[in-house]
N, CA, C and O atoms as a DFTB+ gen file, in Angstrom:
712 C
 N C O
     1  1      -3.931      14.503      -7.852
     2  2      -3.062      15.325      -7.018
     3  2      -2.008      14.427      -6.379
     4  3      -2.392      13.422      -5.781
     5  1      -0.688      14.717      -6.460
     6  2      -0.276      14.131      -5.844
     7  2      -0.105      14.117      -3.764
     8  3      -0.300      14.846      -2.791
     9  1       0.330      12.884      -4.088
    10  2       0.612      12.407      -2.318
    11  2       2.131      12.600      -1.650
    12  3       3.223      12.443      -2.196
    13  1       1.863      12.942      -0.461
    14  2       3.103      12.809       0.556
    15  2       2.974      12.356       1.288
    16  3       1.860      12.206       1.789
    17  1       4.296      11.778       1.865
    18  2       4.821      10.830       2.760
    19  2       4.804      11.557       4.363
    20  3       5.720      12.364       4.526
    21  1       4.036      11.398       5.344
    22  2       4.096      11.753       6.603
    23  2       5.225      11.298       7.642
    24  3       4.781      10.243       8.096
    25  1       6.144      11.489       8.096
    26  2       7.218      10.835       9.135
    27  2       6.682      11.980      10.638
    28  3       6.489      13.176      10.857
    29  1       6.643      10.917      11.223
    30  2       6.701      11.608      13.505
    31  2       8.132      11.974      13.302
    32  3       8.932      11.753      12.394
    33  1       8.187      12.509      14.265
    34  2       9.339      13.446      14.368
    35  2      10.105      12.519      14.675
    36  3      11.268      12.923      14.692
    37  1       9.981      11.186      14.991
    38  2      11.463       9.941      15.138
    39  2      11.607       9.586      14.152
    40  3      12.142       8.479      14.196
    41  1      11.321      10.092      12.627
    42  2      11.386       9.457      11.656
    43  2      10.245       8.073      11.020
    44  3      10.344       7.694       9.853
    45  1       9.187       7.439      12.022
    46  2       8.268       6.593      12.059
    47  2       7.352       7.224      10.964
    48  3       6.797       8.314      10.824
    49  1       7.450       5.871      10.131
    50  2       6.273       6.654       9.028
    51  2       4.813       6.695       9.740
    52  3       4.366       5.843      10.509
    53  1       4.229       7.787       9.341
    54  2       2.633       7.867       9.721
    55  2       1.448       7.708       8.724
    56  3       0.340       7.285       9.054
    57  1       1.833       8.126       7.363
    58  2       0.635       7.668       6.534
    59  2       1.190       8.921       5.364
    60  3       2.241       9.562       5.313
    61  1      -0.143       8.918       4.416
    62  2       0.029       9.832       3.587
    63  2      -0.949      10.689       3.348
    64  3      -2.158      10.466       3.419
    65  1      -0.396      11.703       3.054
    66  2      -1.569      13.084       2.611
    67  2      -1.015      13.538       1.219
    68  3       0.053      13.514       0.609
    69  1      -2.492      14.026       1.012
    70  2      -2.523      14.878      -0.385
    71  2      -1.433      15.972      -0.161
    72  3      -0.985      16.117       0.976
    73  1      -0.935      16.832      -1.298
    74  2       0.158      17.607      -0.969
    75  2      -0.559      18.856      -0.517
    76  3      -0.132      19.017       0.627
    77  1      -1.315      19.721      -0.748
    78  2      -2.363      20.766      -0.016
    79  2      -1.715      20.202       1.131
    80  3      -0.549      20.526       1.359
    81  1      -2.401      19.289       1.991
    82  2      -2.365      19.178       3.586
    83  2      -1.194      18.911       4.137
    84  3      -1.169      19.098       5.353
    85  1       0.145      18.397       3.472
    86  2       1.387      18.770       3.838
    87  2       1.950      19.796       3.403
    88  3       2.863      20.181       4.135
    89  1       1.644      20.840       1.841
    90  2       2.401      21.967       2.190
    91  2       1.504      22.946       3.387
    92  3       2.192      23.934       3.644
    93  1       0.668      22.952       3.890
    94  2      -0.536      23.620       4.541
    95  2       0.543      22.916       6.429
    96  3       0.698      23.758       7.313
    97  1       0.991      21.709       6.620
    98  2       2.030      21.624       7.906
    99  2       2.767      22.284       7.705
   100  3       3.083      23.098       8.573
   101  1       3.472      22.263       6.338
   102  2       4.971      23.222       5.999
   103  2       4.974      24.781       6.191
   104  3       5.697      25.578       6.788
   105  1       3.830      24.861       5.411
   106  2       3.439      26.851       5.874
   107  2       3.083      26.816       7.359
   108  3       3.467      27.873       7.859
   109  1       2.535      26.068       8.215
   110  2       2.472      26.292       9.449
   111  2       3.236      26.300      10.490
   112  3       2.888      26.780      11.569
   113  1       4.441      25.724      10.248
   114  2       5.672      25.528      10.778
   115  2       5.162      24.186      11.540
   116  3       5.564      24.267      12.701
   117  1       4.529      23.144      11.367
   118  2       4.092      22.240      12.584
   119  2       5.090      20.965      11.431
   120  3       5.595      20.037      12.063
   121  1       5.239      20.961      10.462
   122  2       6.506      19.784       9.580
   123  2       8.099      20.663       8.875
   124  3       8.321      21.855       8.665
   125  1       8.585      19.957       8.762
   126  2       9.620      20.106       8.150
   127  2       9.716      19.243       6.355
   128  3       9.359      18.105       6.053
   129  1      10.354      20.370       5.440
   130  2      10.162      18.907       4.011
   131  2      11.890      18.412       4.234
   132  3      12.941      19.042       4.345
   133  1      11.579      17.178       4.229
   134  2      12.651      16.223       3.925
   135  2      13.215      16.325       2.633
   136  3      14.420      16.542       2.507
   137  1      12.447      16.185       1.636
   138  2      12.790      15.334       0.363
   139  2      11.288      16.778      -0.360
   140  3      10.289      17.277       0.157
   141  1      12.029      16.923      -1.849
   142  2      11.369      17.859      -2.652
   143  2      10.848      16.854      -3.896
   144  3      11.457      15.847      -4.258
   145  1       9.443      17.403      -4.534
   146  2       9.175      16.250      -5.085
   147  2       9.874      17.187      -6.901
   148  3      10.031      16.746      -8.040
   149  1      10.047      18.254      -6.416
   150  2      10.591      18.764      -8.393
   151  2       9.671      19.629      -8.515
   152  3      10.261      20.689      -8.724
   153  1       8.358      19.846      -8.508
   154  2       7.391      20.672      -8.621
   155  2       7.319      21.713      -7.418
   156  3       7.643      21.523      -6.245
   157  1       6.781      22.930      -8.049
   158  2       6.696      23.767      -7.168
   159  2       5.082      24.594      -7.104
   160  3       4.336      24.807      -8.059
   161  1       4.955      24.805      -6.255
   162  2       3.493      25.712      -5.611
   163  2       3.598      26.818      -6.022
   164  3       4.676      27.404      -5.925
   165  1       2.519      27.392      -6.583
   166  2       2.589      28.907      -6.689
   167  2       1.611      29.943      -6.132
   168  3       0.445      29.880      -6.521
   169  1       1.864      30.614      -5.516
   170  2       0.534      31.727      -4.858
   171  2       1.163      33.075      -5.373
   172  3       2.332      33.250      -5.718
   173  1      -0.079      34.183      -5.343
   174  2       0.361      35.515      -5.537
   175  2       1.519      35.887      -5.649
   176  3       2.085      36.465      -6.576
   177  1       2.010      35.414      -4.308
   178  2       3.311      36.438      -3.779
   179  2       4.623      35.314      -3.422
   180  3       5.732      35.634      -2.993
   181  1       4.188      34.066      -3.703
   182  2       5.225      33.088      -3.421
   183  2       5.395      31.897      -4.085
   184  3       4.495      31.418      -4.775
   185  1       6.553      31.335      -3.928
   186  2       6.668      29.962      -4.763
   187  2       7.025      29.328      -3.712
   188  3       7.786      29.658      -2.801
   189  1       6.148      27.955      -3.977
   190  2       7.234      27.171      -2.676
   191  2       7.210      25.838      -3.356
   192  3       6.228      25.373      -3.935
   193  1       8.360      25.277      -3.236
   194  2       9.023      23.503      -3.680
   195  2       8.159      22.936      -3.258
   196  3       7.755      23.447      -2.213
   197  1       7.367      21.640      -3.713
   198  2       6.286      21.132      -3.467
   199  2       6.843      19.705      -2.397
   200  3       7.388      18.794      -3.020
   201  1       6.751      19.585      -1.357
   202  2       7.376      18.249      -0.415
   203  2       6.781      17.113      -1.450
   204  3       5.846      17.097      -2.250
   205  1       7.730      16.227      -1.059
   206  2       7.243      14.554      -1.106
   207  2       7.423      13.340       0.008
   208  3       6.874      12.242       0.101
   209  1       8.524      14.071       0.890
   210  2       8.563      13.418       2.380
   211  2       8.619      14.618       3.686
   212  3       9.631      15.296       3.865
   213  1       7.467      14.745       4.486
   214  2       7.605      15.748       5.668
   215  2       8.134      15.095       7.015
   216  3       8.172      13.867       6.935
   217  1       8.579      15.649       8.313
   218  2       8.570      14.939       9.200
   219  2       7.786      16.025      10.098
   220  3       7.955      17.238       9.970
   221  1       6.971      15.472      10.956
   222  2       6.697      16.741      12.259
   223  2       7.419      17.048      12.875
   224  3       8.320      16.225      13.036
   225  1       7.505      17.913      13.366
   226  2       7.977      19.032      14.376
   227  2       8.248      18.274      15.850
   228  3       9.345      18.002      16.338
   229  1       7.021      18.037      16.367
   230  2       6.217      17.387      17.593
   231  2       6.239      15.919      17.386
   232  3       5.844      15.382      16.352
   233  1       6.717      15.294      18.417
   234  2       5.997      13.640      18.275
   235  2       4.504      13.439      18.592
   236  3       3.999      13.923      19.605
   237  1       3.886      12.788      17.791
   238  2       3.078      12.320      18.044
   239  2       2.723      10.655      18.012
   240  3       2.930       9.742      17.213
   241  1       1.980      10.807      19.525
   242  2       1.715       9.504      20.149
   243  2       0.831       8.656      18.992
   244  3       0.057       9.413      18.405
   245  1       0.774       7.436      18.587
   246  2       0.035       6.822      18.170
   247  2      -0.434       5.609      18.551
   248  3       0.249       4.600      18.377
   249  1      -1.667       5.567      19.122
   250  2      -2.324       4.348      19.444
   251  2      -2.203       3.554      18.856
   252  3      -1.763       3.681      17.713
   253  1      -2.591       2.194      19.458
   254  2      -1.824       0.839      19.317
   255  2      -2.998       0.645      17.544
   256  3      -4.137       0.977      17.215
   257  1      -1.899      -0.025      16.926
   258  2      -2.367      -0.055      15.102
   259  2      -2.556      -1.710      15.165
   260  3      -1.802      -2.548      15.660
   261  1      -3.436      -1.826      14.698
   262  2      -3.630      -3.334      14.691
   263  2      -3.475      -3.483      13.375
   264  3      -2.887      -2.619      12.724
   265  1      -4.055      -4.765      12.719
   266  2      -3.638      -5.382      11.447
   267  2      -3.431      -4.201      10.002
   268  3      -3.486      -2.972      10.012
   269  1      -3.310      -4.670       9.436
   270  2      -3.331      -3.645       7.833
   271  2      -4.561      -4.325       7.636
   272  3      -4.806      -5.527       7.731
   273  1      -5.427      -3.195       7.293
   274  2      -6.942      -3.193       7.074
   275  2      -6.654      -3.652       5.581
   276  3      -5.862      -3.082       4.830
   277  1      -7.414      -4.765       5.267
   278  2      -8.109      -5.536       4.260
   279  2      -8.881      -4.856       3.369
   280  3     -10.103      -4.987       3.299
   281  1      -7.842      -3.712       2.281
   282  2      -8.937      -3.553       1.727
   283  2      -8.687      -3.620      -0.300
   284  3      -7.544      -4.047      -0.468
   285  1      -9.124      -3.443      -1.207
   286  2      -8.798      -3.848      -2.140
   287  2      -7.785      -3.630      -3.246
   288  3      -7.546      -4.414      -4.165
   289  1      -7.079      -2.141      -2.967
   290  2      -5.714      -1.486      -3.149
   291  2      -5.195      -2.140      -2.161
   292  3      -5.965      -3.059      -2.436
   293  1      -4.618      -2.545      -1.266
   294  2      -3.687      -3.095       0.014
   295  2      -3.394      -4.552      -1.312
   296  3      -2.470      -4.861      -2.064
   297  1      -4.769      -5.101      -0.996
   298  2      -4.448      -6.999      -1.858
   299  2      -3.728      -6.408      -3.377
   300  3      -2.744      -7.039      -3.766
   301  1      -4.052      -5.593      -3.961
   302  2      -3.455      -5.931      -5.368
   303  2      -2.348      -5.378      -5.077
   304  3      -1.499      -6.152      -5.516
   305  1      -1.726      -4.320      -4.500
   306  2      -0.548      -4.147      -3.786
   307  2       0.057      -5.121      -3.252
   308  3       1.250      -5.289      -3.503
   309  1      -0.622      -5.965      -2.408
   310  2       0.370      -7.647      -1.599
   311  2       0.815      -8.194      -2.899
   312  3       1.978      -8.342      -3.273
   313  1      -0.490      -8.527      -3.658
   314  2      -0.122      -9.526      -5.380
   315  2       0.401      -9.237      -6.299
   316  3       0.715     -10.058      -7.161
   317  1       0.721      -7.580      -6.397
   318  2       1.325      -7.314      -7.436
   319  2       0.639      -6.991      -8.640
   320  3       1.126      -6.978      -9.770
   321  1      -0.780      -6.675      -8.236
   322  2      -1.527      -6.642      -9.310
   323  2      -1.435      -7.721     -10.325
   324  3      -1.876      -7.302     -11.395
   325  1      -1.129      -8.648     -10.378
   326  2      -1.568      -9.991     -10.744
   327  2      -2.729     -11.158     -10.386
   328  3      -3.265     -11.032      -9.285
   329  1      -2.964     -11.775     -10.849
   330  2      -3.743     -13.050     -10.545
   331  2      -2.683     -14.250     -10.439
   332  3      -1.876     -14.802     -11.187
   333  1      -3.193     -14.376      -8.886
   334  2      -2.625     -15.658      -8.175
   335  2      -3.123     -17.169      -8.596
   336  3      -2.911     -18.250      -8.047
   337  1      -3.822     -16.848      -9.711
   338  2      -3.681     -18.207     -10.702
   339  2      -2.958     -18.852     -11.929
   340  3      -2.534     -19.911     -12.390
   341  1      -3.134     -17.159     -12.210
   342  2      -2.648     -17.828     -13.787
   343  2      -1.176     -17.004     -13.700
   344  3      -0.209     -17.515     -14.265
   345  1      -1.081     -16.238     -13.273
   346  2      -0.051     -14.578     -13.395
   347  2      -0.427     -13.496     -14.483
   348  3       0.413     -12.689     -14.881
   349  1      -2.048     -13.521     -15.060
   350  2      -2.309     -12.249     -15.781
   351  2      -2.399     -11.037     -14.565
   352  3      -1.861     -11.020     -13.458
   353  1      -3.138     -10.211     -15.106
   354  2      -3.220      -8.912     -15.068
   355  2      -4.399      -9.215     -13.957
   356  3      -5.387      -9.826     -14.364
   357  1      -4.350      -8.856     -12.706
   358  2      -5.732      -8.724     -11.918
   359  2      -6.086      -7.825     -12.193
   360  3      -5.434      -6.905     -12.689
   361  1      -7.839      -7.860     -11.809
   362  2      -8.535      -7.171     -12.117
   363  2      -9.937      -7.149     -11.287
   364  3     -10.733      -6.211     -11.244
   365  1     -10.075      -8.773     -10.452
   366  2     -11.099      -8.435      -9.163
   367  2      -9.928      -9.341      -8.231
   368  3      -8.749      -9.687      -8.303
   369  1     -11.314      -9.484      -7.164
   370  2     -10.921     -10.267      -5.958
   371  2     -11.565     -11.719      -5.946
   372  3     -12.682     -11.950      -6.409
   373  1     -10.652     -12.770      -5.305
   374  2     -11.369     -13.689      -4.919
   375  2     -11.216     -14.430      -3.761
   376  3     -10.165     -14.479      -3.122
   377  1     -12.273     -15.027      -3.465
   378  2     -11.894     -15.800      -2.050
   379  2     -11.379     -17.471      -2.688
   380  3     -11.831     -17.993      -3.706
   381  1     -10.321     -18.071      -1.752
   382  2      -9.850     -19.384      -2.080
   383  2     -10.538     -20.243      -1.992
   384  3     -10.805     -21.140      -2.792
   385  1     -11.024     -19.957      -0.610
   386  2     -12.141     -20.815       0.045
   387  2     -13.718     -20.155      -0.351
   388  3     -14.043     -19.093       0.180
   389  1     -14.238     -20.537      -0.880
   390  2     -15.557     -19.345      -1.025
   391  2     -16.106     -19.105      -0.353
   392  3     -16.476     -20.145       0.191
   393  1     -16.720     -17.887       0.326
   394  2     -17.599     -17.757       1.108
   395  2     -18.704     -18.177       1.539
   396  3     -19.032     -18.192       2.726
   397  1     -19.565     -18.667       0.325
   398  2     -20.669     -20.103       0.096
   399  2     -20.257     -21.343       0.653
   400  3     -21.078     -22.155       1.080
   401  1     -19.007     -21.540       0.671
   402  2     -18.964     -22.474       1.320
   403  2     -17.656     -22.505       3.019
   404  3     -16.734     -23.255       3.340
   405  1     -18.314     -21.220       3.689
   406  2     -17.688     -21.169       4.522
   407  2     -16.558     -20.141       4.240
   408  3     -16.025     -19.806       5.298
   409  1     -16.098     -19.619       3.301
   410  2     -14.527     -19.067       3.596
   411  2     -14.817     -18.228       4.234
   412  3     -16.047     -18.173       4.211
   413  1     -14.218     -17.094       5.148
   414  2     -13.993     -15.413       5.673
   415  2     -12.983     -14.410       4.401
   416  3     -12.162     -14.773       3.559
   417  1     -13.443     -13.259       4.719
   418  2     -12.844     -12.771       3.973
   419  2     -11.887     -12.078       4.959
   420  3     -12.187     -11.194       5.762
   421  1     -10.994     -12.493       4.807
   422  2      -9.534     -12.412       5.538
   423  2      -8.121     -12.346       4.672
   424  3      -8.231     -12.497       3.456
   425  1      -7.254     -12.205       5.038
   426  2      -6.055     -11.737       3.854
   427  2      -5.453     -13.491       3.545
   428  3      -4.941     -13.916       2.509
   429  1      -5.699     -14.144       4.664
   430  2      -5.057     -15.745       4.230
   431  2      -6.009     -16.362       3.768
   432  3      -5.951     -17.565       4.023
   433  1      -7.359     -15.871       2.863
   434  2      -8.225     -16.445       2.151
   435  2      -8.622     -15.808       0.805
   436  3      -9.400     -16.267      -0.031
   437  1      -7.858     -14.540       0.767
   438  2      -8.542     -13.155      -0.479
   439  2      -7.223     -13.072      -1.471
   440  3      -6.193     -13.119      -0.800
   441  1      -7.104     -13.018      -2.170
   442  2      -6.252     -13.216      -3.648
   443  2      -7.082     -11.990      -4.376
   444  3      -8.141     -11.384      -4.217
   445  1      -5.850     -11.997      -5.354
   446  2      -6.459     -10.744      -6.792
   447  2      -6.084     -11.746      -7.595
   448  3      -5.153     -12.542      -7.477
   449  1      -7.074     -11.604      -8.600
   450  2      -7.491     -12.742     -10.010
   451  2      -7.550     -12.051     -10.835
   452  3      -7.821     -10.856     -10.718
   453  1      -7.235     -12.817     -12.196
   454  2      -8.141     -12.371     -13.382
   455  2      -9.468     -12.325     -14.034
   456  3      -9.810     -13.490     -14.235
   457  1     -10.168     -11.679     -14.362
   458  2     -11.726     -11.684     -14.667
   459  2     -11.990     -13.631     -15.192
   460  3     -12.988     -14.270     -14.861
   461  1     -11.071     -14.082     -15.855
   462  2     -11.285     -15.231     -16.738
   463  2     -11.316     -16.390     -15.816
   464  3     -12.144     -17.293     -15.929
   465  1      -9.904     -16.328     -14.406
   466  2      -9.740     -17.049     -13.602
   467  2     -11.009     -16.986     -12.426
   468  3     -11.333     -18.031     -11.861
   469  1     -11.463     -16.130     -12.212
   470  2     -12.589     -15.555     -10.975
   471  2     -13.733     -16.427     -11.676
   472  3     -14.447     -17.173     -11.006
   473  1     -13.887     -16.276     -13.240
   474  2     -15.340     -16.687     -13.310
   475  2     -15.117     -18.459     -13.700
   476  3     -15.859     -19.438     -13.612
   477  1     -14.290     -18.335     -13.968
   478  2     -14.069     -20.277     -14.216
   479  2     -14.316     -21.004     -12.803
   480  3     -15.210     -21.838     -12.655
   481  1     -13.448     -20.613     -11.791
   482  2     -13.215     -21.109     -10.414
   483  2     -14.621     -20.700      -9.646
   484  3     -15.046     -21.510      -8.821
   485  1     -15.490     -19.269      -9.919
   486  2     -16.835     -18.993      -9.669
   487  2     -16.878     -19.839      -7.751
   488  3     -16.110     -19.544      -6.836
   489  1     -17.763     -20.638      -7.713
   490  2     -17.635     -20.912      -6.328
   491  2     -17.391     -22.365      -5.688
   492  3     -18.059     -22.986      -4.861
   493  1     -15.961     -22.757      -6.494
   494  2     -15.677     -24.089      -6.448
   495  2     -13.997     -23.845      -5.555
   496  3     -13.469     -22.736      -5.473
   497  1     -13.406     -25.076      -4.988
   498  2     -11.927     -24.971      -4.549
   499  2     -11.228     -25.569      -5.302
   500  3     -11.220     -26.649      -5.892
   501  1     -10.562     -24.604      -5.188
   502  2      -8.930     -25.110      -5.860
   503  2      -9.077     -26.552      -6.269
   504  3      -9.362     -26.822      -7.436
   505  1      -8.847     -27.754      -5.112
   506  2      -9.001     -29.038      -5.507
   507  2      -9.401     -29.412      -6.448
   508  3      -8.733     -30.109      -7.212
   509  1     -11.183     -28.888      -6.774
   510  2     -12.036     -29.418      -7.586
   511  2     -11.615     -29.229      -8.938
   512  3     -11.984     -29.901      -9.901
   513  1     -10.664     -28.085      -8.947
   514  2      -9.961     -27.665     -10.686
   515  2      -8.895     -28.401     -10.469
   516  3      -8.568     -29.040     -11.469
   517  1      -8.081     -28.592      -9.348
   518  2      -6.604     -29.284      -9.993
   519  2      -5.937     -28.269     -10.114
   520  3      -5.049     -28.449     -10.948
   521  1      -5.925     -26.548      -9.366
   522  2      -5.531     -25.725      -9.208
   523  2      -4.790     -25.645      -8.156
   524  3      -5.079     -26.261      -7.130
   525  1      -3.232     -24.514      -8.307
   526  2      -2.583     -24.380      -7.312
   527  2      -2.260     -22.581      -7.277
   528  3      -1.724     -22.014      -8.229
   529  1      -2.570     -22.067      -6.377
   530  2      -1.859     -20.483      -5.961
   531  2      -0.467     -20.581      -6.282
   532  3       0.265     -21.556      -6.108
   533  1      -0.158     -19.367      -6.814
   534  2       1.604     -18.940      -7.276
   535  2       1.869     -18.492      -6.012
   536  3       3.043     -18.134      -6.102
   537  1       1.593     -18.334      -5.147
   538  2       1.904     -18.226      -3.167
   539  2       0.964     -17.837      -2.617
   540  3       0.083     -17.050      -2.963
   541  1       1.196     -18.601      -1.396
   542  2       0.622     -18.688      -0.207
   543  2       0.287     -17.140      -0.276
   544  3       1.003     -16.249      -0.733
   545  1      -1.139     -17.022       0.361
   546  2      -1.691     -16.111       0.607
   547  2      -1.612     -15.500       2.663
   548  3      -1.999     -16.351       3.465
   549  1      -1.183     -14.283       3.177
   550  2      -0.781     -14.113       3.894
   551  2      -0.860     -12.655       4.333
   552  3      -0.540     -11.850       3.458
   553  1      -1.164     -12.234       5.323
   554  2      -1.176     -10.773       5.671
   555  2      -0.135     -10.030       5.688
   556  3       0.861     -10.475       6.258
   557  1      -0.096      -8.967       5.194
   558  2       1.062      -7.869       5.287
   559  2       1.875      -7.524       6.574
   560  3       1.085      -7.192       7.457
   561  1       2.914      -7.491       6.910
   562  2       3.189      -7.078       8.509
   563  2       3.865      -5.876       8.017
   564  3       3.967      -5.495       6.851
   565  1       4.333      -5.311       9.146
   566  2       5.389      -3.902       9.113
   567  2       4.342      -2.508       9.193
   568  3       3.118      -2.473       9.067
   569  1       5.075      -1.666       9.388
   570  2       4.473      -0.268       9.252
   571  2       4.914       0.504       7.377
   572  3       4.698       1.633       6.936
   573  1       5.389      -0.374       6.903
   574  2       5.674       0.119       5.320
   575  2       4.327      -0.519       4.791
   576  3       3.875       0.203       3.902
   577  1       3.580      -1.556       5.017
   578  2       2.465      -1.972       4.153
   579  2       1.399      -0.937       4.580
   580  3       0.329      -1.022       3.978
   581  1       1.527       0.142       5.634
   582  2       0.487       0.913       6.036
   583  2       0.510       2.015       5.038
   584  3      -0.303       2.936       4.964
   585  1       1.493       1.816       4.317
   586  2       1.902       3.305       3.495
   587  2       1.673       2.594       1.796
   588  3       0.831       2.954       0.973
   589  1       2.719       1.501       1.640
   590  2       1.959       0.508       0.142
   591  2       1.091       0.264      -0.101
   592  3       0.775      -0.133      -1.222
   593  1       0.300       0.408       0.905
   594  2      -1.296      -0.443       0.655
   595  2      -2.250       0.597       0.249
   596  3      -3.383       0.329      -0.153
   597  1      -1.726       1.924       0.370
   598  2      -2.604       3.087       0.010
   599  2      -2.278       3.457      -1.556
   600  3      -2.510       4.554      -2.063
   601  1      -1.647       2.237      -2.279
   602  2      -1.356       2.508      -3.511
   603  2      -0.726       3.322      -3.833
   604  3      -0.336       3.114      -4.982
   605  1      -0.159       4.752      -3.192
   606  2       0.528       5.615      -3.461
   607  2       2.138       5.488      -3.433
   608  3       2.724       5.493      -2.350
   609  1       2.723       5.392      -4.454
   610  2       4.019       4.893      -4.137
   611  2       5.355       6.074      -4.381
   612  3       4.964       6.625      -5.410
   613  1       6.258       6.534      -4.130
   614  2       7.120       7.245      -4.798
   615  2       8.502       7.284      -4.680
   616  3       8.925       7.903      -3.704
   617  1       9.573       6.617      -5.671
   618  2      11.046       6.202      -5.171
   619  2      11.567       6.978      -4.201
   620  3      12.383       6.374      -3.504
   621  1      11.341       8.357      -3.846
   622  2      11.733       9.035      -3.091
   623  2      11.346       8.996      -1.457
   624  3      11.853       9.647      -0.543
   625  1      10.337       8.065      -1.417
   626  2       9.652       7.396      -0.148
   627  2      10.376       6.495       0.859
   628  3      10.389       6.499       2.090
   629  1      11.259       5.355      -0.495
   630  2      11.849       4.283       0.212
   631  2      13.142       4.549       1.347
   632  3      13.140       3.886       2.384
   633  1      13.984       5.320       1.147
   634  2      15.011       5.524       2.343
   635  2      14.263       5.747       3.556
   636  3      14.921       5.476       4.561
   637  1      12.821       6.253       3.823
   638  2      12.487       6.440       4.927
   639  2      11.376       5.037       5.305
   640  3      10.993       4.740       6.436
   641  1      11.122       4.527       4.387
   642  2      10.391       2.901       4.621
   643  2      11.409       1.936       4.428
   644  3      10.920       1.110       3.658
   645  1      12.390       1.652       4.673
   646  2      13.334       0.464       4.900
   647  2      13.576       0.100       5.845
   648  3      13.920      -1.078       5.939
   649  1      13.502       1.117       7.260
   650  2      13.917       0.267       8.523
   651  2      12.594       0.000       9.023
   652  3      12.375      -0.006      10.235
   653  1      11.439      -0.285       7.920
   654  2      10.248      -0.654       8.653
   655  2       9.668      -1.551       7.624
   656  3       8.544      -1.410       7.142
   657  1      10.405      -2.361       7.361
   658  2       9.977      -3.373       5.934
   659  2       9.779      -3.262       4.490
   660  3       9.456      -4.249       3.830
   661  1       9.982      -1.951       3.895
   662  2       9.932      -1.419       2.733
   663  2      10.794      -2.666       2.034
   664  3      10.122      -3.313       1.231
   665  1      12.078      -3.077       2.199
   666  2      12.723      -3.834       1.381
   667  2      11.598      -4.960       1.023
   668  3      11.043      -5.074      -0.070
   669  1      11.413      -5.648       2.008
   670  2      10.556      -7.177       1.883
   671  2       9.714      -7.073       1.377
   672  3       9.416      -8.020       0.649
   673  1       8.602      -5.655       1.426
   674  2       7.074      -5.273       0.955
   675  2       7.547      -5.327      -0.468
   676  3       7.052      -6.199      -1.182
   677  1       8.735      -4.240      -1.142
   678  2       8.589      -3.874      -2.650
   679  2       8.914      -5.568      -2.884
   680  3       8.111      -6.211      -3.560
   681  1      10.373      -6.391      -2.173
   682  2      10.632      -7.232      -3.221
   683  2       9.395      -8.469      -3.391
   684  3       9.434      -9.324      -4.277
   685  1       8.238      -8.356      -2.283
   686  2       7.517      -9.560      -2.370
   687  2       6.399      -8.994      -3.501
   688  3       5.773      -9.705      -4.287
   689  1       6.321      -7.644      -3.386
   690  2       5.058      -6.735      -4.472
   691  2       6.298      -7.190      -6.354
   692  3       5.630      -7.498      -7.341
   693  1       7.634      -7.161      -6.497
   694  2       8.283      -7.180      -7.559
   695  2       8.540      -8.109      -8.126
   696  3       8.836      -8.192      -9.318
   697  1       8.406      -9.528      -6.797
   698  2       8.472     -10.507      -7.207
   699  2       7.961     -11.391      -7.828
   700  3       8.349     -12.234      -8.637
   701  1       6.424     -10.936      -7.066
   702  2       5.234     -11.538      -7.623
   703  2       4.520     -10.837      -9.240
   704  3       3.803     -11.472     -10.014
   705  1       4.958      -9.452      -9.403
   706  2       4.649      -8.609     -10.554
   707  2       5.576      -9.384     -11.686
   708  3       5.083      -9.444     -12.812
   709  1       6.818      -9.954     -11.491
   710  2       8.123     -10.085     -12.485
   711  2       7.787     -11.528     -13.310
   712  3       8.572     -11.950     -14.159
């Protein structure tokens, strides 16, 4: 099913929902659709253009957001779905530092690998291979990695994620993919 893009009524992105639960704001009058995704809804007695960006009606307050939660769509999203060893195709996770020997699993220690690179390196450091990361490993900032990291992506998204880091997120996710 596809996803939509949530905006507060200042335009602040808020997250994403399945399209049910934003056309379900839209029939309620509590959002407005920004942006149409091409597809349309059909019921009995009505058709309606299916959103791909809503904004609310109402502001809503949002408590203080701490880090971008660490989770395993977010990292292959930071990497590009690559492996930060070789530049194949990721496919798990790994820690730099291993956990056996002390690492945390934290975003300046967790990389996406390739199955081949994960099991060679198994629970040794970098050093011991004569290995180097294609970049520094580093946490996401902005309120656009709150929305990239949910893997859901759609060109029609970005005009409203640019004044909140969208540029830097895609080109560091394009750079590292290219």
């Amino acid at each position: 099913m596809p996803h939509v893009l949530v905006l507060n009524a200042s335009y602040e992105p808020l997250g994403v929902v399945p399209l049910r639960r934003a056309l379900v704001l839209v029939l309620e009058n509590k959002a407005v659709s920004l942006e149409e995704s091409g597809a349309y809804m059909h019921s009995a007695t009505v058709t309606v253009p299916a959103p791909s960006v809503v904004r609310l009606k109402r502001f809503v307050r949002v408590p203080y957001r701490g880090p971008v939660p660490l989770t395993r769509r977010a990292l292959f999203a930071r990497d590009g779905g690559r492996c930060m060893y070789c530049g194949g195709v990721a496919t798990s996770v790994d820690h730099v530092i291993p956990r056996s020997r002390g690492g945390k699993h934290v975003w300046d220690n967790v990389v996406a690998s390739c199955r081949r690179c994960n099991h060679v390196k198994a629970d040794r450091h970098l050093v011991e291979l004569g290995w180097r990361l294609r970049h520094k490993p580093a946490p996401p900032t902005g309120l656009a990695w709150r929305i990239i990291g949910t893997g859901h992506r759609d060109p029609r998204w970005l005009p409203y994620l640019q004044p909140y880091g969208a540029d830097d997120a895609m080109a560091r996710i394009d750079g590292i993919s290219a």
